[in-house]
Residue, then its C-alpha position, 0 to 999 in steps of 0.5 A: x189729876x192727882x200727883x203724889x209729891x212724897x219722895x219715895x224711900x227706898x232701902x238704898x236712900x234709907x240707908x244714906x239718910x240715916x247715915x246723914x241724919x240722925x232724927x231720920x228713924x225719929x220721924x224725920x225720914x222723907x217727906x214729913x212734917x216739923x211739928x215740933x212739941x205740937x199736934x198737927x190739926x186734921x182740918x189741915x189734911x185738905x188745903x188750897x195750895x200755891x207753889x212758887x217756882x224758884x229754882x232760878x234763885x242760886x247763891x242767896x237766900x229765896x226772898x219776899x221779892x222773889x214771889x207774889x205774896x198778893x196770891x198767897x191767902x190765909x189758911x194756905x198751903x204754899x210751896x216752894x219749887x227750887x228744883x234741888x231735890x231733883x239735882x241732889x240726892x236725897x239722904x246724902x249729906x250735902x242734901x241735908x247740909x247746902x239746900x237752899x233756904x226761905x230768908x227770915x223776912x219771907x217766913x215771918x210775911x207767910x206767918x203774917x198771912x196765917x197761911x197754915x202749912x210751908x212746903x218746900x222740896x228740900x231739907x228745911x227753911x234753913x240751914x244748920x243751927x237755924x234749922x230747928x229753933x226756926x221749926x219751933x219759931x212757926x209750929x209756934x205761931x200754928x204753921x208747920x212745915x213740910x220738907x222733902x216734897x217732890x213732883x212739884x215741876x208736873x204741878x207747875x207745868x212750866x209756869x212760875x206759880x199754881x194753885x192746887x189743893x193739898x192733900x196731907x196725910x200725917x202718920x199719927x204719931x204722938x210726941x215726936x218732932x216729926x211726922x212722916x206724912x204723904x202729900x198729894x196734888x190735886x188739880 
């Protein structure tokens, strides 16, 4: 089975993004790649994957104790299902600016593990000022991140985590921080 967890762009949530966010129309738009000053591998195109569900993490930040880092390997795809794409409109600004975010402790035992690409379905690791520099920080040690994924739940299917293979497809874009791409499940 596959499933498509790219967000759709319509006109109407275009418009709302490139209102909210003004890398939108440099790459940043949907769901993409923070690459950085870095070129996406194309041996990264098909990735064994996990999503964590973590949409009953409210009001802190998602943290090590909150998955099972044993089921994460290196080269990986790992996910993360909060739920708030779903909850919060896409392109609106409190989308871009109250998202839940990965704690600095859980990004640095994913880089340990040399998983390859974060994936999560909001608008980035972190928030605000710690948003770009922490991009930088992972593009730097070769793992990239990949925001605005949707349809994470149908992988899920109402389990706290899954393993899938990862199908990313980056437009080729060359010199910009952002890559537009389409992500699709395959289970």
């Amino acid at each position: 089975m596959l499933i498509d967890l790219s967000v759709r762009i319509t006109i109407e949530s275009n418009k709302e993004a490139m209102k909210n966010l003004e890398l939108a129309s440099f790459g940043h738009l949907g769901t993409h790649f923070d690459v950085m000053n870095k070129e996406f591998p194309l041996h990264f195109i098909r990735r064994n994957a996990i999503v964590f569900d973590v949409s009953g993490i409210e009001d802190r930040d998602i943290g090590i104790k909150d998955i099972d880092l044993s089921l994460v390997e290196s080269d990986m795809f790992v996910a993360f299902y909060s739920g708030y794409i779903e909850k919060v409109s896409y392109g609106s600004k409190t989308y871009f600016t109250s998202h839940p975010q990965l704690s600095n402790d859980l990004i640095d035992e994913l880089l340990i593990r040399k998983i390859s690409i974060i994936g999560i379905d909001f608008a980035g690791v972190r928030r605000g000022a710690e948003h770009t520099p922490k991009d930088q920080y992972c593009a730097d040690q070769g793992v990239f991140i990949i925001e605005n994924l949707c349809n994470l739940s149908e992988v899920l299917n109402n389990r706290s985590n899954c393993t899938f293979v990862a199908n990313t497809y980056p437009i080729n874009f060359s010199g910009m921080t952002g890559l537009p791409c389409r992500v699709v499940a395959e289970i």
